[in-house]
C-alpha positions as CSV (number, residue, x, y, z in Angstrom):
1,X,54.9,-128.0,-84.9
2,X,57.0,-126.6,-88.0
3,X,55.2,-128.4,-90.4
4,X,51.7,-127.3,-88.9
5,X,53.8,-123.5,-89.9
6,X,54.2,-124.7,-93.3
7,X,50.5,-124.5,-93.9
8,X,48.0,-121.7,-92.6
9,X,49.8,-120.9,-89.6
10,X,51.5,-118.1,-90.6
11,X,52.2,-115.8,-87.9
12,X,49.7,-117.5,-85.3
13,X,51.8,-118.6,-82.3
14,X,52.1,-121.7,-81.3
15,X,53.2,-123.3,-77.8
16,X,55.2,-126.5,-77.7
17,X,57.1,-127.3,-74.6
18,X,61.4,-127.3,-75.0
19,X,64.2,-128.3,-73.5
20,X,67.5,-126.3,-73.0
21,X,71.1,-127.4,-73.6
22,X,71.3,-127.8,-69.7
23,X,68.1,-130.1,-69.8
24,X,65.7,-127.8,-68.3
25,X,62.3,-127.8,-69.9
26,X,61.0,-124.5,-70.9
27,X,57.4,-122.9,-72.2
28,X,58.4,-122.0,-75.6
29,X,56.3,-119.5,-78.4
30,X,56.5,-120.5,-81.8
31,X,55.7,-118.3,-84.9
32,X,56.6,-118.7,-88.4
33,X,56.5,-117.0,-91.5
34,X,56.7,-118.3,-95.3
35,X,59.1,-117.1,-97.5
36,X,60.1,-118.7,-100.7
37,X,64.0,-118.4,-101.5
38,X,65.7,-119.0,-104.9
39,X,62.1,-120.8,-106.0
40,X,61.6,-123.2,-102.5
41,X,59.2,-122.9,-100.0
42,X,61.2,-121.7,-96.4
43,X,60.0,-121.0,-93.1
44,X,61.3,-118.2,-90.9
45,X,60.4,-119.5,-87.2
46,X,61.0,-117.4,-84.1
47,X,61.4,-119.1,-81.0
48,X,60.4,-117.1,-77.6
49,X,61.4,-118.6,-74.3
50,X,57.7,-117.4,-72.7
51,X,58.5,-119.4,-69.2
52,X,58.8,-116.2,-67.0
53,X,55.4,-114.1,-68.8
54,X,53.4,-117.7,-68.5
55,X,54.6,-117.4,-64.5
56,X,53.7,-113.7,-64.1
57,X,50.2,-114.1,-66.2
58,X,49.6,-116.7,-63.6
59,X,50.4,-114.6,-60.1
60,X,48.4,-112.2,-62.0
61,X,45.3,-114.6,-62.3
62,X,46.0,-115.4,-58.9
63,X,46.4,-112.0,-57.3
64,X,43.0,-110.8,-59.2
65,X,41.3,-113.5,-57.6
66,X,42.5,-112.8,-54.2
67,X,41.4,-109.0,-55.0
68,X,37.9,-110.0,-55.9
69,X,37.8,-112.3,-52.6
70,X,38.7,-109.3,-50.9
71,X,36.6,-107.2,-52.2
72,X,33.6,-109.6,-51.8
73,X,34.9,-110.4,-47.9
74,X,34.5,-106.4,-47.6
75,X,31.4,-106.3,-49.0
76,X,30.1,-108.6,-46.5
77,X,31.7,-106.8,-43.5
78,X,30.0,-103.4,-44.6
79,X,26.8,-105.0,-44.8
80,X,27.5,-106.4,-41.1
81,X,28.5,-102.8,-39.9
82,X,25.7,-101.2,-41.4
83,X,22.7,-103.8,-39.4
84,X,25.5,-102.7,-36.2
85,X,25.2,-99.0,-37.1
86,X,21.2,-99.4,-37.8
87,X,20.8,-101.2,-34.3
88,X,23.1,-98.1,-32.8
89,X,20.5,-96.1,-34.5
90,X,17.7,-97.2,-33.1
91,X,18.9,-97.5,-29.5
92,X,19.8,-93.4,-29.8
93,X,16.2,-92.8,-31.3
94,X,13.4,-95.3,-29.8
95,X,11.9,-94.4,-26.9
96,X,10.9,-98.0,-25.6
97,X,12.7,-101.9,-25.7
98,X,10.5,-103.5,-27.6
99,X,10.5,-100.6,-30.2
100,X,14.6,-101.3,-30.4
101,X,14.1,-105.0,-30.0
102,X,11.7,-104.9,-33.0
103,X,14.0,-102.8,-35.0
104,X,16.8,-105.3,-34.5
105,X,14.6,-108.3,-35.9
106,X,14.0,-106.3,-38.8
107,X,17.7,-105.0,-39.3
108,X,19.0,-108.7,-38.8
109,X,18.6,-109.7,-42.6
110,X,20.5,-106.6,-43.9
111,X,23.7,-108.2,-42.5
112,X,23.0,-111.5,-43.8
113,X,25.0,-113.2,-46.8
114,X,21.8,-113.7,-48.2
115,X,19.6,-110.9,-47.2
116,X,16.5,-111.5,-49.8
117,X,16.0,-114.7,-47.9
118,X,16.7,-114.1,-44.5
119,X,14.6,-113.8,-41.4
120,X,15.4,-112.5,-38.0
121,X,14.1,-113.4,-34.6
122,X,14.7,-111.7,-31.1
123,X,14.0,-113.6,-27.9
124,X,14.3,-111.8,-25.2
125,X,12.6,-112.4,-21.6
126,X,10.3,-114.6,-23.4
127,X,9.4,-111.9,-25.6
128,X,9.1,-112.3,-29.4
129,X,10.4,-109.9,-32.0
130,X,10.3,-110.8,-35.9
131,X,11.8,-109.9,-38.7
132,X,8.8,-108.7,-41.4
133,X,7.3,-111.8,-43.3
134,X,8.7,-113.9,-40.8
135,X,9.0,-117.9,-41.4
136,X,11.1,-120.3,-39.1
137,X,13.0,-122.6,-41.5
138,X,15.4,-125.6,-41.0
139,X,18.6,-123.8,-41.6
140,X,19.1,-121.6,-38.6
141,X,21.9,-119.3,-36.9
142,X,21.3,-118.6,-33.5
143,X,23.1,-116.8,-30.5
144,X,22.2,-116.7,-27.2
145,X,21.7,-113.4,-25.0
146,X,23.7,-112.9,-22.1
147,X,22.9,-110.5,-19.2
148,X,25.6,-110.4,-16.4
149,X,26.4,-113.8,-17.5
150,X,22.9,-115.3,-17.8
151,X,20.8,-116.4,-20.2
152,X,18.3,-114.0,-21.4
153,X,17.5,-114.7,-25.0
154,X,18.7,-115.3,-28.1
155,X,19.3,-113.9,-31.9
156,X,18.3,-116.5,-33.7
157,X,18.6,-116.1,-38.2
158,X,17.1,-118.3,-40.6
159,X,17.3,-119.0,-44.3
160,X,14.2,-119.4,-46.5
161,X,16.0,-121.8,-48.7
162,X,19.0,-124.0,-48.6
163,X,22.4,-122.1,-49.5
164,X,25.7,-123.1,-50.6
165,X,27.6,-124.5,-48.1
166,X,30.3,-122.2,-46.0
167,X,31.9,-122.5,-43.1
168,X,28.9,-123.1,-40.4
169,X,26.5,-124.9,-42.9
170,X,24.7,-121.9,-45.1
171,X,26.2,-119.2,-42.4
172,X,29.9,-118.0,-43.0
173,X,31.5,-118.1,-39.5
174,X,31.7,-113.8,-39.6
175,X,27.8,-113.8,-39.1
C-alpha cells in the first residue's frame, strides 16, 4: 500500500484493512503525499480509522432501500384504493347492476401490479362482465362472490404475459 503512494497516488485514498494494538481489525483510509526532505523522496501518509462512516454509509444504503420499498408498497396500495374508490363511484352513480358490474370489470386492471397487461372478469349469477379487450390467459387471480354465505360469482384477474414471480405466482398476496 505505501509503496503504491510512492508513485501516482498522491492524495487518492486507499483502503487496506488494520489491526489495532488490542487485535481488533479495523477499515482503515490511507492517503499520502510526497515530500522530498534534505534531497530524499518521503511520504507523508495519513491514516483514518473509517470503521464507524463504512457502518453508517451502509445503514444508509440500507434505510434508502427500505424507503424506496415503501414507497413502491404505497404506490401499489393507492392504485388498489383508487379501483375501490372507482367501484364506490359507480355504485353511487349507475342506475342498473350490470352497468356497476361492467364498470368493475373495467376498473379491475387499474389496481393491478401490472395494469397495461391486465384483464378483469366479473361472474356474477352466471352473468359475464369483461374488462375492455378482454383475453383469458393462463396466469389468473380469482376470488369468489359470496352472498349470505353462498356462492354467487367470482372476480376473476388475468395477466397477458408471464410476470416476475411474487408472493402468489405473478399476483402479490395484497391483490
Amino acid at each position: 500500500t505505501f509503496k503504491k503512494m510512492k508513485t501516482n497516488m498522491e492524495g487518492i485514498p486507499v483502503y487496506v484493512k488494520l489491526v489495532r494494538k488490542d487485535g481488533s481489525e479495523f477499515i482503515a483510509e490511507v492517503t499520502g503525499k510526497n515530500l522530498s526532505i534534505s534531497g530524499k523522496k518521503r511520504v507523508l501518509s495519513t491514516i483514518r480509522d473509517i470503521t464507524t462512516r463504512m457502518q453508517v454509509e451502509e445503514t444508509l444504503e440500507q434505510t434508502e432501500q427500505e424507503r424506496e420499498t415503501l414507497l413502491h408498497s404505497v404506490g401499489e396500495r393507492v392504485k388498489e384504493l383508487k379501483c375501490m374508490f372507482g367501484v364506490t363511484e359507480s355504485i353511487r352513480n349507475r342506475k342498473t347492476i350490470d352497468e356497476i358490474f361492467q364498470d368493475t370489470a373495467n376498473l379491475i386492471p387499474s389496481g393491478w401490479h401490472y395494469p397495461e397487461i391486465t384483464r378483469g372478469k366479473l361472474i356474477f349469477d352466471g352473468e359475464e362482465y369483461v374488462s375492455e379487450t378482454f383475453i383469458e390467459s393462463e396466469w389468473k387471480q380469482s376470488s369468489d362472490i359470496l352472498v349470505n354465505g353462498k356462492r354467487s360469482g367470482s372476480i376473476n384477474v388475468f395477466y397477458l404475459e408471464m410476470c416476475r414471480q411474487l408472493d402468489e405466482g405473478p399476483f402479490m398476496k395484497e391483490e
